[in-house]
N, C-alpha and C positions, 0 to 999 in steps of 0.2 A: 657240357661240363661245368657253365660258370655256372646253373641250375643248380648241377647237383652239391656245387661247395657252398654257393649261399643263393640258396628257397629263395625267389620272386617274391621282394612285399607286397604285398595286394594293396593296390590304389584306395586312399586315405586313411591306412594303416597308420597308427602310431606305434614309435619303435623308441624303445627304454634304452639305453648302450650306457657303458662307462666312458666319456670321453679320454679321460684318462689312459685306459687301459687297451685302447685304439692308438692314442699316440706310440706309447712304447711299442707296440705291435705292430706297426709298421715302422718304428724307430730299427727295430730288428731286425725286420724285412731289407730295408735300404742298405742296413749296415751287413749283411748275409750275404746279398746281391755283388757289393761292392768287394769281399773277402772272396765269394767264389769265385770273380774274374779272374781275381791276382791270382788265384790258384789252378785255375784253368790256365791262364797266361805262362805262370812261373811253375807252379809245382809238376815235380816229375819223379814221386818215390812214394813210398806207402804212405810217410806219415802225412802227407799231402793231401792222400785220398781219406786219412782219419779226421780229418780237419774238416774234408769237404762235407765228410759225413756230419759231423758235429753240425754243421753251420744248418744240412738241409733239417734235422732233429731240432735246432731248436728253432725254425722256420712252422716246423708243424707246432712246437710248444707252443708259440706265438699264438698260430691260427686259430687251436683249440683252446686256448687261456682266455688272449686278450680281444682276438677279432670273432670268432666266434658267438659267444655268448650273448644272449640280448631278449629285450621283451619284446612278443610283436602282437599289439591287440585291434585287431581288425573288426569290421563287420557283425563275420557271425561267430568266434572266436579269440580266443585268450592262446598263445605261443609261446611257450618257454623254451628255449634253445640253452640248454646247459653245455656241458663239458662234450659228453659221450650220448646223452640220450636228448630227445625231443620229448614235450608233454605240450597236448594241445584238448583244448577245454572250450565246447561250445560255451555262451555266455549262458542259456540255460539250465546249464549245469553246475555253474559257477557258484557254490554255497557261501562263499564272503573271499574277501582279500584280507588279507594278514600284514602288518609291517614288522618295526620293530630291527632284529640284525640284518633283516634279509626282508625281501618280498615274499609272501608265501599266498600258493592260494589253492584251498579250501574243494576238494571234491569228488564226487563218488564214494561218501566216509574218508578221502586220502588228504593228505598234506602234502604239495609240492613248493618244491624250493627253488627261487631261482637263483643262478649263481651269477647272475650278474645283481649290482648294486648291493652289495654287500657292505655293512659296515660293523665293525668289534665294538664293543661298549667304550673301551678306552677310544678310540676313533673317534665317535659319538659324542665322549665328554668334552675333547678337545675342541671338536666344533661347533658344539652348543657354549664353550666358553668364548671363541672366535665372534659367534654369533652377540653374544651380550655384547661385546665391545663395541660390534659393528653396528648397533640397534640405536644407538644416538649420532649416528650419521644419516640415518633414516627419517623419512617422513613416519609419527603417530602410527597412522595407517598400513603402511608398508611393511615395518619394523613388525606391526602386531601378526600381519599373517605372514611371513618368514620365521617368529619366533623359533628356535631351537629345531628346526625340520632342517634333515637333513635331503641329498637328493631321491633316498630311498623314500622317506615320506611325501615327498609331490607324485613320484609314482604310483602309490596303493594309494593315494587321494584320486588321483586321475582314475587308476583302474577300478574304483569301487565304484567313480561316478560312472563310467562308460559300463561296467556290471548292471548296472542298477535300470540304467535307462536301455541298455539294448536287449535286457534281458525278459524283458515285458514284449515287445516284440519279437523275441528269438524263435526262429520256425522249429516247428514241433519236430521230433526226430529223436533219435539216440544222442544223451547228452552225456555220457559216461568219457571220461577223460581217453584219450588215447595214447599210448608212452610207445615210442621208435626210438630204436636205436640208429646212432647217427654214423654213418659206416665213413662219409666223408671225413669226418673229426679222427675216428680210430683209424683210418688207412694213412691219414695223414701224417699218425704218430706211430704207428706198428711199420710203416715199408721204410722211414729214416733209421727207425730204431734196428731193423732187422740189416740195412744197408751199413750201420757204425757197426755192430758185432761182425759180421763179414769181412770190415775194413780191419778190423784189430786183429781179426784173426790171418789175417793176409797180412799184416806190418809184424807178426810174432814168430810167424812162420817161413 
């Protein structure tokens, strides 16, 4: 079971994540955990069991938002773990990485988007103005290669370099991207969501 919610990273796998978006995601987790007691403990009427419902829904929004998502670029492949679907990308087939709002990367003629590390242009200006400030607290050197990069661009730097070099070596094979849909992710949010219509419909009734 813990397989199927989150895929085994393969031994010296680099994995891209929002830390961020990890903390609140288990910030929810803890605070859900702690609501469902009291509610298992205390509650004893419908709108008890609408609450429950609510708490387990947004337990899966969490899983599939914030803990979810992530980059994982291994060996002989490139992993995009989005919302609902997987795309996984030998490195031979890997046509370029893309930065920029998002990671993007390049293949089969497609364009794939990863939805983790994502940033908005306003986002972007804000921290490229953060950055100037913080650049005279910096050694020369240091200051010059952090310039204006946010975490999305250390990523498509890393992953173009790990393209570039494992890609000369990538064993020969079918290198056309693969897309799976991620049944963990949607079960996770279809059986809460279907268990709170259930509960409303049983506190209405």
């Amino acid at each position: 079971m813990t397989a199927a919610v989150s895929p085994q990273t393969p031994a010296g796998a680099k994995v891209f994540r929002s830390s961020a978006a990890r903390f609140f995601g288990w910030a929810w987790m803890v605070f859900a955990a702690a609501n469902l007691a009291d509610l298992i403990w205390r509650g004893d009427d419908a709108a008890s069991l609408v609450a429950a419902t609510v708490m387990l829904l947004g337990c899966g929004v969490a899983y599939v938002v914030a803990l979810r998502p992530r980059i994982v670029a291994h060996a002989e492949a490139v992993r995009l773990h989005n919302l609902f679907r997987d795309v996984e990308v030998r490195w031979g087939g890997v046509e370029r990485v893309e930065g920029g709002d998002a990671v993007y990367v390049h293949a089969g003629g497609r364009r794939f988007r990863a939805f983790v590390l994502q940033i908005s242009p306003r986002n972007r200006a804000r921290f490229e103005a953060k950055a100037r400030r913080e650049e005279r607290k910096l050694p020369d050197h240091v200051a010059e290669y952090i310039q204006g990069r946010t975490q999305t661009d250390f990523a498509v730097e890393e992953l173009r370099e790990m393209a570039e070099d494992r890609s000369r070596g990538a064993k020969t094979g079918a290198t056309e991207p693969v897309v799976t849909w991620a049944w963990p992710a949607i079960t996770a949010l279809a059986v809460p969501a279907a268990a709170f219509v259930t509960a409303v419909i049983i506190a209405l009734f």
